[in-house]
C-alpha positions as CSV (number, residue, x, y, z in Angstrom):
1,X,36.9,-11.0,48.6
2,X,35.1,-10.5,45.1
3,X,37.9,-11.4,43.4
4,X,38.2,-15.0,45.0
5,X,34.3,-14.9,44.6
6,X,34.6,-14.4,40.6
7,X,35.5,-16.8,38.3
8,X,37.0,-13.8,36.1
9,X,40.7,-13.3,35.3
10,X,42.2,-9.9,36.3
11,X,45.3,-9.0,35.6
12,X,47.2,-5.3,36.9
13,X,50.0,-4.3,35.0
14,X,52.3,-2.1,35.5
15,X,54.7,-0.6,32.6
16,X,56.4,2.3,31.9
17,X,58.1,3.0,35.7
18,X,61.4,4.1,33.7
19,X,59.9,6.7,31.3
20,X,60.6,9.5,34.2
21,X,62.8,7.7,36.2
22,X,65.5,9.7,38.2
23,X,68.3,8.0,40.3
24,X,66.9,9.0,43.5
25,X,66.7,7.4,47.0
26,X,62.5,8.3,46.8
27,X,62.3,7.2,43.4
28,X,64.2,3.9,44.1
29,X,61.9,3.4,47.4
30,X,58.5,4.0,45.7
31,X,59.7,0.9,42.8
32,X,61.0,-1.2,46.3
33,X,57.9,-0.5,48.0
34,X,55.6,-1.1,44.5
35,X,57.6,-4.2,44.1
36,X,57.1,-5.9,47.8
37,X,53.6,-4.8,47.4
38,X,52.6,-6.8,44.2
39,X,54.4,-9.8,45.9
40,X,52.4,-10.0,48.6
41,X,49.3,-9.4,47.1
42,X,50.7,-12.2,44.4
43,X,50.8,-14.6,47.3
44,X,47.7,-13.6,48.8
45,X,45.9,-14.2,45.3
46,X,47.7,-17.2,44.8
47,X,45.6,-19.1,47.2
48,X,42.7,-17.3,46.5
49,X,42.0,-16.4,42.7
50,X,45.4,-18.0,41.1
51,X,43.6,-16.7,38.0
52,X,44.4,-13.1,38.7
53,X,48.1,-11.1,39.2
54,X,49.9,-8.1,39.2
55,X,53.0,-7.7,36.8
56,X,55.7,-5.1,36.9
57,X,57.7,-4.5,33.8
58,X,61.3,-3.1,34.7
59,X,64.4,-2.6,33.4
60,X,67.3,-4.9,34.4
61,X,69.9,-1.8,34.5
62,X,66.9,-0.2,36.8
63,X,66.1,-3.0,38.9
64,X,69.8,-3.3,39.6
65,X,70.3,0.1,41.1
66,X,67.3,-0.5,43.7
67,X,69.2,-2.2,46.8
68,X,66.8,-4.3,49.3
69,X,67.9,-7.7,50.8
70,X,64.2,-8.9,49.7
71,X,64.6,-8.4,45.8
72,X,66.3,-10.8,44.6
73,X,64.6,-13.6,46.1
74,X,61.2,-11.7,44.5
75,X,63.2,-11.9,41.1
76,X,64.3,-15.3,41.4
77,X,61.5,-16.6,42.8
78,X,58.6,-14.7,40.7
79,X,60.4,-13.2,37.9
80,X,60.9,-13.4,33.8
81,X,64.0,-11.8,32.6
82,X,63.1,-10.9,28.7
83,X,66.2,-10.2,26.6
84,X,65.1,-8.1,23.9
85,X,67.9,-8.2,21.6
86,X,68.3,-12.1,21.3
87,X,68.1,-13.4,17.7
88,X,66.0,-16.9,18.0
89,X,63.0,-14.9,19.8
90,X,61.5,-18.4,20.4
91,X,64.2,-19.0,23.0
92,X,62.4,-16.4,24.6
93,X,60.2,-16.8,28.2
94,X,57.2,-15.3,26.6
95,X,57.4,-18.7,24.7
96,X,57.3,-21.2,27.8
């Protein structure tokens, strides 16, 4: 692919999913199906061009009305949980 060809960085992100956000069952399925998406792709670029990613910013109270067996394994494995309202913001992930 060109991007395992390159020696470029790319990186897709994602932001803002909970500006319009409404607690339906197609609303919750497209951010499911968005989410499993960058995952695999993350894996697949992994071994190709670990240089490059996709990154989805999301709520916690959002992500935790979307119900799929495969999520939390996603977050565990591949996620960054940023507390915004933490005092010492060197304690933060951003910082690792």
């Amino acid at each position: 692919s060109l991007i395992s060809e390159s020696d470029n960085k790319y990186t897709l992100i994602y932001d803002e999913l909970d500006d319009r956000f409404r607690n339906e069952e197609v609303y919750k399925h497209s951010i499911i199906s968005l989410l499993k998406a960058a995952d695999k792709i993350n894996l697949e670029l992994y071994d190709t061009s670990p240089n490059s990613k996709i990154i989805i910013l999301l709520r916690t109270d959002i992500f935790a009305l979307l119900n799929d067996p495969d999520l939390n394994k996603i977050k565990r494995c591949n996620g960054v949980t940023i507390d915004w309202g933490r005092k010492n913001n060197k304690d933060s992930p951003l910082f690792d």
